[in-house]
C-alpha positions as CSV (number, residue, x, y, z in Angstrom):
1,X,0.0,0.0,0.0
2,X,2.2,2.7,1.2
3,X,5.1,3.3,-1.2
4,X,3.3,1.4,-4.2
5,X,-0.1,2.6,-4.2
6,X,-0.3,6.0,-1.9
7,X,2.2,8.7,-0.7
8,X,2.1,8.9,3.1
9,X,5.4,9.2,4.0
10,X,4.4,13.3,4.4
11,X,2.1,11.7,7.2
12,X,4.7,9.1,8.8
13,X,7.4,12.1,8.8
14,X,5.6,15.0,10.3
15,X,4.1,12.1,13.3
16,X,7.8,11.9,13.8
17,X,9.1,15.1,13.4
18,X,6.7,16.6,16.5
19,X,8.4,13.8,18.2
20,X,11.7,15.6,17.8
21,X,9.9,19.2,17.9
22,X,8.2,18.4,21.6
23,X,11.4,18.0,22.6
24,X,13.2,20.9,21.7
25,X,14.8,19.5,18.4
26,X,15.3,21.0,15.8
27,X,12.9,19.6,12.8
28,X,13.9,17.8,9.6
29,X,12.5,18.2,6.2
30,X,10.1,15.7,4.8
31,X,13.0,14.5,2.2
32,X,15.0,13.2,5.8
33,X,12.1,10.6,6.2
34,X,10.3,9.9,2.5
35,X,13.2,7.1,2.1
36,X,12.4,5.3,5.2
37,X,8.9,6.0,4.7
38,X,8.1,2.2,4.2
39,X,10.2,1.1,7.3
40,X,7.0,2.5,9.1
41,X,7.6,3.2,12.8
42,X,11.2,1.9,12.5
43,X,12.0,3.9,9.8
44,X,11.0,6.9,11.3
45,X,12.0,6.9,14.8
46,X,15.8,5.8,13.5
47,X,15.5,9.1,11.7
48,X,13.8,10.9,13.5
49,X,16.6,10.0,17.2
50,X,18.6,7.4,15.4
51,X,16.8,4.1,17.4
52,X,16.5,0.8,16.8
53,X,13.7,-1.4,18.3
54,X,16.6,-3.1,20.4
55,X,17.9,0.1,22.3
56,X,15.8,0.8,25.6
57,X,12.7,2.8,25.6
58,X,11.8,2.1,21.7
59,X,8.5,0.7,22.6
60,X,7.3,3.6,24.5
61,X,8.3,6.2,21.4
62,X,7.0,4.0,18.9
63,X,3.5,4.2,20.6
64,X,3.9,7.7,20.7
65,X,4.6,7.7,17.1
66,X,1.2,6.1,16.1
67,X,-0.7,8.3,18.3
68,X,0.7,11.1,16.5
69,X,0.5,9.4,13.4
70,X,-3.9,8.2,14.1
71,X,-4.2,11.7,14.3
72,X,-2.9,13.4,11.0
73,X,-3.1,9.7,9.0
74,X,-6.0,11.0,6.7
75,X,-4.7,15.0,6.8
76,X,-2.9,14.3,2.9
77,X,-2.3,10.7,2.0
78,X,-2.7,10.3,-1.5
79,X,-2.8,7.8,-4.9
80,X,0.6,8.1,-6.5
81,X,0.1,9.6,-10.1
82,X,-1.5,6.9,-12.4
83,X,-3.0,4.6,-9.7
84,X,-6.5,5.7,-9.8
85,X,-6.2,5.3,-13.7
86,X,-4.7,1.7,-13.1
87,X,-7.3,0.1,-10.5
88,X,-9.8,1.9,-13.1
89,X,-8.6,-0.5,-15.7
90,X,-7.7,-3.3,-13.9
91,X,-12.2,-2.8,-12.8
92,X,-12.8,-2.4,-16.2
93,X,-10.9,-5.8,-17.1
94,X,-12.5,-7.5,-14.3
95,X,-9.4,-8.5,-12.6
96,X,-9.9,-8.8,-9.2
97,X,-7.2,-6.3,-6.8
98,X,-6.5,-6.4,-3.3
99,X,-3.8,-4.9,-0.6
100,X,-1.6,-6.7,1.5
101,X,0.7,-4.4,3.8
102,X,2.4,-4.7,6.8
103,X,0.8,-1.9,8.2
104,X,-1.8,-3.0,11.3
105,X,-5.9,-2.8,11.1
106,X,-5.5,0.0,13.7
107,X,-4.1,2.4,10.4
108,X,-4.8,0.6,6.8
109,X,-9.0,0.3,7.7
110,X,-9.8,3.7,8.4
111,X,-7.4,4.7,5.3
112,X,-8.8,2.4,3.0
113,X,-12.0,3.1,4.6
114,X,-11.7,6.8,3.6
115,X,-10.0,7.0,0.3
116,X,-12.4,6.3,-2.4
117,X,-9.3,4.3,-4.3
118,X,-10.0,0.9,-2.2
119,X,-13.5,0.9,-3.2
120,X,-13.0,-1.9,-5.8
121,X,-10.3,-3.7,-4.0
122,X,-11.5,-7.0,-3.4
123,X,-9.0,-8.0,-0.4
124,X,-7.7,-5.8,2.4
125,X,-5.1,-7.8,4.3
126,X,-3.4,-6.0,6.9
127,X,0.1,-6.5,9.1
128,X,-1.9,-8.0,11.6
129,X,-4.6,-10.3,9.9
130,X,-2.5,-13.2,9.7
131,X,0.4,-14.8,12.5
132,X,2.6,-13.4,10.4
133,X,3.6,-10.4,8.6
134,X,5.3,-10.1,5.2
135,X,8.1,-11.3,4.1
136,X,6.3,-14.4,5.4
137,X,3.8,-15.9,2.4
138,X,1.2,-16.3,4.9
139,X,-0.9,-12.8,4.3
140,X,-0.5,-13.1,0.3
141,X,-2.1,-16.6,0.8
142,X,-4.8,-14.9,2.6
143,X,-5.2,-11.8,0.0
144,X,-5.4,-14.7,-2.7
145,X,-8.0,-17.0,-0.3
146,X,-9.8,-14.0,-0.1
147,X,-10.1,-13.1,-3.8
148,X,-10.8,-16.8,-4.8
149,X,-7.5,-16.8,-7.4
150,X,-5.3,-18.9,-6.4
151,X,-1.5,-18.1,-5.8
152,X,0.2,-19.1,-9.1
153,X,-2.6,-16.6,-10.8
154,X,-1.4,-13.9,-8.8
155,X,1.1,-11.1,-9.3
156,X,2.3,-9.4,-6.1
157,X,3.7,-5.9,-6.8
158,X,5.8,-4.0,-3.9
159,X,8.6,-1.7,-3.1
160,X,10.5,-3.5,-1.0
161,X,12.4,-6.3,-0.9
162,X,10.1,-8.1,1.5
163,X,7.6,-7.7,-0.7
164,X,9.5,-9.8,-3.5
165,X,10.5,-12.8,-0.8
166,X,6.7,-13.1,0.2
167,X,5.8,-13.1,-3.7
168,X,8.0,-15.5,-4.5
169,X,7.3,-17.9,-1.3
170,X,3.4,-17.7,-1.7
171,X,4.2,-19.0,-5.4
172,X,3.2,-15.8,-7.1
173,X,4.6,-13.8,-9.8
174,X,6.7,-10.0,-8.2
175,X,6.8,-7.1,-9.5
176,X,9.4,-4.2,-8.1
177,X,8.4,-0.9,-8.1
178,X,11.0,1.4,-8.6
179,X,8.9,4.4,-7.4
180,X,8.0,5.4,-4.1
181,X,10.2,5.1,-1.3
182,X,13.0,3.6,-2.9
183,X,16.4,5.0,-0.9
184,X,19.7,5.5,-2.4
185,X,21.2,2.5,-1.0
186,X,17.8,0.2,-2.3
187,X,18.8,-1.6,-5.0
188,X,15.7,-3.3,-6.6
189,X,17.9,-5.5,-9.0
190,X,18.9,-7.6,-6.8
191,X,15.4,-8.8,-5.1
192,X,15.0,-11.1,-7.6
193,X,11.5,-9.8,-9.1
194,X,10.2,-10.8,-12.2
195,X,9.9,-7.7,-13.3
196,X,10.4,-4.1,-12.6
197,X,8.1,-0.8,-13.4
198,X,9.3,3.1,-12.9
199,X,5.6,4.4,-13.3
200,X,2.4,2.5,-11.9
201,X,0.9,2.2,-15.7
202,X,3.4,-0.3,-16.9
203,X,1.6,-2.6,-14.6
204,X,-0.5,-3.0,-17.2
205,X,1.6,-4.7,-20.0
206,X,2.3,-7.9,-17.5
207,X,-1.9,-8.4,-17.0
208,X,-4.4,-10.2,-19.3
209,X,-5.0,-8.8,-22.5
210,X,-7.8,-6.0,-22.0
């Protein structure tokens, strides 16, 4: 979802810059936190103080973090340019869509909820849904149970490399995205996709015939 289908990462950085803010730092542009965007939580608080959920007193910040990020989560999250136009035709193919993220039910429902985009979207399988988030198999296997196509029909499409391992375990097609939240040390060519798209559109040219 995040980082292949919507921007949030304006969101997920400014619920971590008031973090830093409250306490007397000094705030960082959006650009410090857009390429940890997908890291969620963990990618922002290592930004935002330089933590990792080992080092004492993570927990405590990180719940901080989604209470400041539940209350600005809807303020500007939007489709990346040429989504809409994608699920559009994927509807108008009558190929069934869904979402799998690793973000929990707590956030992804009331986003999806809210943002006309997920309308159509025929599976909404969030971080906690199943035992075990991605790059386990388990919540792709769920998305695809849930759709009624089974695995080998699918193609998963993320932008991360967890996102290719859980494709690829759940016995589905990948597809990177070399768009969203990509960092400079990301390097998608080595995931092992199937294939790799720079703008949501080219989607398109690896789905049935229209």
């Amino acid at each position: 979802m995040d980082g292949t289908l919507i921007d949030s990462a304006p969101e997920l950085g400014a619920a971590a810059d008031r973090m830093r803010v409250v306490r007397g730092m000094p705030s960082l542009p959006l650009t410090a936190y857009r390429s940890m965007a997908g890291a969620g939580a963990r990618g922002m608080l290592s930004i935002a103080f330089g933590l990792t959920p080992q080092d004492a007193g993570f927990d405590e910040l990180r719940e901080e973090f989604f209470r400041n990020y539940e209350a600005c989560m809807l303020d500007g999250s939007h489709a990346f340019e040429g989504v809409p136009m994608l699920v559009a035709e994927l509807v108008r193919r009558g190929l069934p869509w869904g979402v799998v993220t690793n973000k929990a039910s707590r956030f992804t429902l009331p986003i999806t909820r809210a943002m006309p985009l997920f309308a159509s979207a025929g599976a909404i399988v969030c971080g906690d849904t199943t035992p075990h988030a991605k790059p386990h198999p388990a919540p792709l296997l769920e998305a695809a149970r849930q759709l009624g196509v089974a695995p080998q029909r699918c193609i998963y499409v993320g932008d991360d490399q967890r996102d290719i391992v859980a494709g690829r375990a759940a016995g589905m097609r990948t597809v990177a995205v070399a768009y969203g939240y990509l960092g400079a040390e990301a390097d998608h060519t080595l995931w092992g996709a199937d294939a790799t798209i720079s703008l949501p559109l080219e989607l398109l040219q690896w789905l049935a015939p229209a």
